[in-house]
C-alpha positions as CSV (number, residue, x, y, z in Angstrom):
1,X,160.8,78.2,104.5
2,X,159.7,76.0,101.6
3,X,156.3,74.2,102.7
4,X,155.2,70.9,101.2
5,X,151.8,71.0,99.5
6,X,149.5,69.0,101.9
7,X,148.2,65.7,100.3
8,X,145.2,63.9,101.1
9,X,146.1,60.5,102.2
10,X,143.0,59.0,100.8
11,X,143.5,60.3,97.7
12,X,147.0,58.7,97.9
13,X,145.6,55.8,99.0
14,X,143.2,55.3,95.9
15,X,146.3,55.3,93.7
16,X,148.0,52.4,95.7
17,X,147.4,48.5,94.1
18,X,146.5,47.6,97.6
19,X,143.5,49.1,99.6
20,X,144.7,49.2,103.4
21,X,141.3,47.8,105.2
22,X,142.0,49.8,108.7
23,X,142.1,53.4,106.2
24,X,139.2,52.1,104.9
25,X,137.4,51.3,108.3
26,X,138.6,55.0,109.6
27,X,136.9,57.0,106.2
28,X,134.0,55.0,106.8
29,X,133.6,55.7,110.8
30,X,135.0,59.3,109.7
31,X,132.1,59.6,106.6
32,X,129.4,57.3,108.2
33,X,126.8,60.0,108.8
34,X,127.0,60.6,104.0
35,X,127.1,56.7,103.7
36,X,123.9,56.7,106.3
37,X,122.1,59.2,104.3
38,X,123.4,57.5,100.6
39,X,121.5,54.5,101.6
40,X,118.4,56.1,103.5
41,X,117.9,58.5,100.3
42,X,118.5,55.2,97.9
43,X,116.1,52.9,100.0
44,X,113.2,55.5,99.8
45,X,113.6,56.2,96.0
46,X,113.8,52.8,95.3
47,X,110.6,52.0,97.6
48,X,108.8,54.3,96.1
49,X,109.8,53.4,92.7
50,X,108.6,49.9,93.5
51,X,105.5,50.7,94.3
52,X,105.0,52.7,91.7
53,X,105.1,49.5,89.7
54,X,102.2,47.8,88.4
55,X,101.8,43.6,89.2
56,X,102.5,41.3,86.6
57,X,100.4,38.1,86.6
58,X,101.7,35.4,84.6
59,X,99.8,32.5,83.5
60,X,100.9,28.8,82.1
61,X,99.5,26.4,80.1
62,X,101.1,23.4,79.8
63,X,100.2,20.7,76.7
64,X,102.2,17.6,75.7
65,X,102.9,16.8,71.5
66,X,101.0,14.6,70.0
67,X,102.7,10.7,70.4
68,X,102.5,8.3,67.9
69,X,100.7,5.8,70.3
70,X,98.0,7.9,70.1
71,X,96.5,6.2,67.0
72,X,93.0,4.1,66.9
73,X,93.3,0.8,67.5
74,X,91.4,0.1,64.1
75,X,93.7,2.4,62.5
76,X,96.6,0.7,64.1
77,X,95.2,-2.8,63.0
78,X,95.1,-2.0,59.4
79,X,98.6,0.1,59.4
80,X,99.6,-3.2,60.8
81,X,98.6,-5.1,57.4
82,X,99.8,-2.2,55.4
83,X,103.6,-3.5,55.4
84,X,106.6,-1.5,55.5
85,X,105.7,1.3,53.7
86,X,102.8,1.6,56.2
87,X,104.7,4.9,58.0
88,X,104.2,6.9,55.0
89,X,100.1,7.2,55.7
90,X,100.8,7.2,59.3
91,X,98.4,9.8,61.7
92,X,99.7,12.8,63.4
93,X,102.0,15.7,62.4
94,X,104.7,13.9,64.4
95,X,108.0,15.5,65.4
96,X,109.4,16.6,68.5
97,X,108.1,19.0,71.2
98,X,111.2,21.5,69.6
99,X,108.6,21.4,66.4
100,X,105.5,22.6,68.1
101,X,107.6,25.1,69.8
102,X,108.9,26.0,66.2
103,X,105.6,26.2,65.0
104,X,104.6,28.4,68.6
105,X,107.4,30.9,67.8
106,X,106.3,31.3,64.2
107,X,105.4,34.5,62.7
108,X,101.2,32.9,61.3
109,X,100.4,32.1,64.8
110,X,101.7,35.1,66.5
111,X,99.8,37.4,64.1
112,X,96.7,34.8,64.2
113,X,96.7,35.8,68.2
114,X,97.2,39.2,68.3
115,X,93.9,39.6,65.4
116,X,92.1,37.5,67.8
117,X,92.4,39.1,70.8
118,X,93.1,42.8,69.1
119,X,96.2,43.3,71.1
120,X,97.6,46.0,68.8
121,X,95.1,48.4,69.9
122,X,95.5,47.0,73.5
123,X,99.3,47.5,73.6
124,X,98.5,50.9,71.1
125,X,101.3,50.2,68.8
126,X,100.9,51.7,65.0
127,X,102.4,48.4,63.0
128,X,101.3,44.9,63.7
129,X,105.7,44.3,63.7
130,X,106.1,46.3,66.7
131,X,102.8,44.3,68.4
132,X,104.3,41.4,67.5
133,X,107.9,42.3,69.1
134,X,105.8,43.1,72.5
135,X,104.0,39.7,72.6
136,X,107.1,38.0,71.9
137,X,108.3,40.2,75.0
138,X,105.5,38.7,77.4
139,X,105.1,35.4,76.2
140,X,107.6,32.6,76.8
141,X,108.2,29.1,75.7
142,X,109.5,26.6,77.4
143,X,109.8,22.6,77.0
144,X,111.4,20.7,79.6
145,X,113.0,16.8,79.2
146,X,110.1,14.7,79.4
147,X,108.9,16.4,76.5
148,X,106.1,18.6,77.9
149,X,105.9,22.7,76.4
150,X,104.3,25.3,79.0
151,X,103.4,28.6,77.8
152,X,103.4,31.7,80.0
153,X,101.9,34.5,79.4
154,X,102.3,37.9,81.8
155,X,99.9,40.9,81.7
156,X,98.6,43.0,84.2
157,X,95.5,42.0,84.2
158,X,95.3,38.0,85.4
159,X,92.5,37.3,83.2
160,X,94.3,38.4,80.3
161,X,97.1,36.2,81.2
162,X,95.4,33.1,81.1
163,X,93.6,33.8,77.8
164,X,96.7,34.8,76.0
165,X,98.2,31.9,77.0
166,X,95.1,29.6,76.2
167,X,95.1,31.5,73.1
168,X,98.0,30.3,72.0
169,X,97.5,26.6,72.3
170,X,94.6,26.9,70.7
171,X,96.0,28.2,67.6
172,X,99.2,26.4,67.8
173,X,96.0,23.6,67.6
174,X,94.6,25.2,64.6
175,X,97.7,25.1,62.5
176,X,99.0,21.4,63.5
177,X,95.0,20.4,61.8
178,X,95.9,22.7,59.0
179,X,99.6,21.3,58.5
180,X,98.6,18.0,59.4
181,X,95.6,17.9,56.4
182,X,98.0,19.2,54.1
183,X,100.4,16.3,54.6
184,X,97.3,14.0,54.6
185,X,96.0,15.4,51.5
186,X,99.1,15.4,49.6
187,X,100.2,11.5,51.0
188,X,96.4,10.7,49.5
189,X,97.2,12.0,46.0
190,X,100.9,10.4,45.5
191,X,99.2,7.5,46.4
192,X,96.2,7.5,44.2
193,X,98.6,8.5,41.2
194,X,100.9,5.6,42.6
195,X,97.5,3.2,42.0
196,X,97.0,3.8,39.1
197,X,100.4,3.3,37.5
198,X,100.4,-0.3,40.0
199,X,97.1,-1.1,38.3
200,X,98.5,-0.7,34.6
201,X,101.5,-2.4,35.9
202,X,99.1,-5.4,37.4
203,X,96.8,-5.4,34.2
204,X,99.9,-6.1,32.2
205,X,101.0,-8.9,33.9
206,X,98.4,-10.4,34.5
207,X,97.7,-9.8,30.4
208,X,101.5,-11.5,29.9
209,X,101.2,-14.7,32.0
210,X,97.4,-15.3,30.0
211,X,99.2,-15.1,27.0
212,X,101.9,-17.4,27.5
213,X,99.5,-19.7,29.2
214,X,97.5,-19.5,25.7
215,X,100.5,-19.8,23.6
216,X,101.7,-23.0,25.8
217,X,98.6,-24.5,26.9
218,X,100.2,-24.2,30.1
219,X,98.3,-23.7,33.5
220,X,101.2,-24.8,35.9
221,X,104.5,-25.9,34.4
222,X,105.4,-27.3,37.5
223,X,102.1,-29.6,37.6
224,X,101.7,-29.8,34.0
225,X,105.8,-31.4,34.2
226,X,104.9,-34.1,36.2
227,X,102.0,-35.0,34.2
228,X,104.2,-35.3,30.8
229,X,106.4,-37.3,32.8
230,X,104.4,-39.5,33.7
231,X,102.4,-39.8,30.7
232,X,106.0,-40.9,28.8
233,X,106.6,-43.4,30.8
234,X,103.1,-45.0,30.4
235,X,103.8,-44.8,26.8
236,X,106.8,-46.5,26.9
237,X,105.5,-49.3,28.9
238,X,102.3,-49.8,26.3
239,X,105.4,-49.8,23.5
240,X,107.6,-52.3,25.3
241,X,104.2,-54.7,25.4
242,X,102.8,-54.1,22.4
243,X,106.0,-55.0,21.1
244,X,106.8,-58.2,22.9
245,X,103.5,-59.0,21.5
246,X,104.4,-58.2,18.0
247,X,107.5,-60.3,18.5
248,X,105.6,-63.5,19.7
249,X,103.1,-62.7,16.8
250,X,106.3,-62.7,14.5
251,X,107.0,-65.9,15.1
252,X,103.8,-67.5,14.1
253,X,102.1,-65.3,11.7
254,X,103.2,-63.5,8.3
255,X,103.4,-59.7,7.9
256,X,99.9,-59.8,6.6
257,X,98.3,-60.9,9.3
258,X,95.6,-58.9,10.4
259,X,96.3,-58.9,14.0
260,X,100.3,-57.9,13.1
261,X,99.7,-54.9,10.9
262,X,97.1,-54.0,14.1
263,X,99.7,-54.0,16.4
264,X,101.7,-52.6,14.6
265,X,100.0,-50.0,13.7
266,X,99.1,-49.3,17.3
267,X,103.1,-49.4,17.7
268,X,103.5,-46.5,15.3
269,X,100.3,-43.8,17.0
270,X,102.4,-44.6,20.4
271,X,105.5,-43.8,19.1
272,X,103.9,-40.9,17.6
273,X,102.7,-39.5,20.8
274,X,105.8,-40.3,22.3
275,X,107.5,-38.4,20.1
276,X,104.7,-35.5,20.4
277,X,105.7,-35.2,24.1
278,X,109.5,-35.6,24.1
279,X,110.3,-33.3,21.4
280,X,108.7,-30.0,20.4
281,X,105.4,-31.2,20.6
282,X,102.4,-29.4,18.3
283,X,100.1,-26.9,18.4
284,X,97.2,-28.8,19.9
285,X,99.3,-30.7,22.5
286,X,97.5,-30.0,25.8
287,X,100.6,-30.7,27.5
288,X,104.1,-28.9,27.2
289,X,106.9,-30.7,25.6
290,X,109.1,-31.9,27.8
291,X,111.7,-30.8,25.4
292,X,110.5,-27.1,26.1
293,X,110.1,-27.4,30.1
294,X,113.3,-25.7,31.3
295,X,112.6,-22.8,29.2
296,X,109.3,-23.2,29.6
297,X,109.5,-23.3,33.0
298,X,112.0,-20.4,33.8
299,X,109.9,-18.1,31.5
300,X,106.8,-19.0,33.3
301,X,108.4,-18.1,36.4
302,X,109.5,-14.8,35.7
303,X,105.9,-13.7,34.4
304,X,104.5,-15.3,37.5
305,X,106.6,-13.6,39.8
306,X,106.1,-9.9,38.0
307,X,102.4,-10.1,38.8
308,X,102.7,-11.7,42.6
309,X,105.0,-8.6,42.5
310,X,102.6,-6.2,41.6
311,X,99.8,-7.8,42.9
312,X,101.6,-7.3,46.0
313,X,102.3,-3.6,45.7
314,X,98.8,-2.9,44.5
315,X,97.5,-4.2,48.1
316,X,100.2,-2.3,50.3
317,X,99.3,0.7,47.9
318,X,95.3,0.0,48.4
319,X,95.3,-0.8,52.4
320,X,97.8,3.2,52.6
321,X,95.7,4.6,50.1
322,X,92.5,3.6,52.6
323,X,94.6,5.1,55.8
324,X,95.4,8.4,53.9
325,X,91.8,8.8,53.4
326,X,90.7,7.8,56.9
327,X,93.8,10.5,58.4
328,X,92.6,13.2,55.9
329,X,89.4,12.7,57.6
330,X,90.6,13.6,60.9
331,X,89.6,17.5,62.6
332,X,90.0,16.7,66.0
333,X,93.5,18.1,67.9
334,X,95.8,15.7,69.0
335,X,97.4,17.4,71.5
336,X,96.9,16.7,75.1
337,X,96.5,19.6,77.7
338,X,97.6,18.7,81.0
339,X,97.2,22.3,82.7
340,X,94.9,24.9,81.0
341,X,96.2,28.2,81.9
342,X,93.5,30.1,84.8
343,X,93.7,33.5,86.2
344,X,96.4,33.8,89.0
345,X,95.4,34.8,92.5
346,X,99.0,36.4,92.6
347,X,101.5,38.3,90.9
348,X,104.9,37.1,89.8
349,X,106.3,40.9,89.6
350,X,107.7,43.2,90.7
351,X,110.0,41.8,93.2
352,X,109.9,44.8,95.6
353,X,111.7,43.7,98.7
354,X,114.1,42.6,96.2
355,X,114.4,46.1,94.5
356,X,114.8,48.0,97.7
357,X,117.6,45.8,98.7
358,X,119.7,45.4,95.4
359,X,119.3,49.0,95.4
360,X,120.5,49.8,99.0
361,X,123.1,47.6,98.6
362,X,124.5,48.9,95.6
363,X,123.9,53.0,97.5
364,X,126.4,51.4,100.4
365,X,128.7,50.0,98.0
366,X,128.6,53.3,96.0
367,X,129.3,55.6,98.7
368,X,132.1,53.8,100.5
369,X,133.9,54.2,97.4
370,X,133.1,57.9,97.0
371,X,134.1,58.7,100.8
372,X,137.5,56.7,100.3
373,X,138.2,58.2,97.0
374,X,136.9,61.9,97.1
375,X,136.4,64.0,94.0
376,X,138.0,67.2,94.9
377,X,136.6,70.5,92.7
378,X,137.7,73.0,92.4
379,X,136.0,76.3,91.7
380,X,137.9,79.6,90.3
């Protein structure tokens, strides 16, 4: 008789697409005793692994950016009168809370830290790189919507905690001043080279308008206009009468009268001046031409308007100038701590309940599987 070689069903069963649940049930009543110890064995490793664990403190400091309503209200008062380009010598580092965060994660402050609180030969690494990979391991940055940054530091020790993460506020402090005196410092000098070429400019200017004013014995066209005009028309009106008088002399007296060549030799020194004031006028006139006004008049304008110009920019330049100064000044932090980091009463790790019961979990998991789907060996 031919006999069939027996065949586990299980193992026939793990080959299938579809597990049948009521095999599975009968393994698992038939194996329950191996899944019983799987998960007894795996729950006592893990519990002891657990507690083999040290606690993690972890500590938080939480600080807030510096805002730019945080300037004096002196300082605020004169940036006020300092115009539009006001901003440039405004206080504060400014930026966002990703900047500080930035300037957190950066590779001065990190090594600033660990020289301060000699973590290298705490964490007994040989390189200040691989320090510097651990720190970054246990200390986290974090900055949530309303713009606030917590820093959490986790060590074993809570006191250590809290002064790691203390310590790095305080330097991220430090190098905001140092960034922040920099800009300052640098704003102060463009503008004190920016004086200096406004105060040529503004000498110049001033130099071209007193020069035209000499060469045109002109202090105001605009006033010194109105004056010629009027002036004219008094002249014409002594000429119209002196010479209705002539006239009526005419009549009744020769040429060589005394009184005729008077008049009309008073005639002639109006006319004269009239002339003087209509046409080009002379050197001496103390009044412009009227001839000359619209030139006269645009030209003066144009110098008059380069030195309000620069007058202008020289006391926007000079009102900056005095806030750069008063910034670069500055040594006090502007940012605000809300929650210093202190010692916590208790830990934030190990999760050993948790541990124990991932682990247990994943044991019962584990050994259903094996008892369904048996590994057979065999041995020669």
């Amino acid at each position: 008789m031919n006999e069939q070689p027996y065949t586990n069903p299980a193992t026939e069963t793990c080959d299938e697409d579809e597990i049948n649940l009521l095999e599975l049930l009968q393994v698992i009543a038939r194996r329950k005793m191996l899944v019983i110890k799987i998960c007894v064995v795996t729950m006592v490793l893990s519990a002891c692994y657990a507690l083999m664990l040290k606690n993690i403190y972890t500590a938080t400091n939480s600080f807030l950016p510096p805002q730019k309503e945080n300037t004096s209200s002196a300082l605020s008062a004169l940036l006020s009168q300092a115009g539009g380009l006001a901003g440039l010598a405004g206080g504060g580092l400014g930026g966002t809370a990703d900047l500080y965060v930035g300037i957190l994660k950066s590779r001065s402050v990190f090594d600033a830290v660990i020289k301060r609180l000699d973590l290298q030969k705490e964490f007994k690494k040989k390189t200040l790189e691989d320090t510097r990979k651990v720190v970054e391991d246990v200390v986290k940055f974090k900055t949530s919507k309303d713009g606030i940054i917590t820093v959490s530091a986790d060590s074993k020790d809570p006191q250590k905690a809290a002064l790691l993460a203390n310590t790095f506020v305080d330097e991220l402090s430090r190098r905001s001043i140092q960034l922040y005196l920099v800009k300052a410092g640098g704003e102060r000098e463009f503008l004190e080279k920016r004086l200096e070429v406004v105060r040529v400019e503004l000498k110049k200017a001033e130099d071209d308008l007193k020069s035209f004013q000499d060469k045109y014995k002109t202090i105001k066209v605009d006033a010194q206009a109105t004056v010629a005009i009027e002036g004219i028309a008094r002249l014409k009106a002594e000429i119209i009468s002196k010479e209705v008088q002539l006239a009526a002399l005419s009549s009744s007296r020769t040429g060589e009268s005394s009184d005729v060549k008077e008049l009309q030799a008073g005639i002639s020194k109006l006319k004269s001046q009239l002339g003087a004031m209509v046409g080009s006028g002379g050197a001496d006139s103390i009044i412009p031409a009227t001839g000359n006004l619209p030139a006269l008049s645009v030209e003066y304008l144009r110098k008059m308007r380069e030195l309000k110009v620069q007058e202008a920019v020289f006391e926007q330049l000079t009102k900056q100038y005095e806030v750069a100064k008063i910034n670069e000044n500055k040594d006090s932090s502007t940012l605000q701590v809300l929650d210093e980091a202190v010692a916590p009463s208790r830990k934030s790790k190990p999760k050993r309940s948790l541990i124990v019961l991932l682990s247990t979990v994943t044991a019962f998991f584990i050994s259903i599987v094996c008892s369904y789907c048996p590994i057979n060996i065999n041995i020669s």
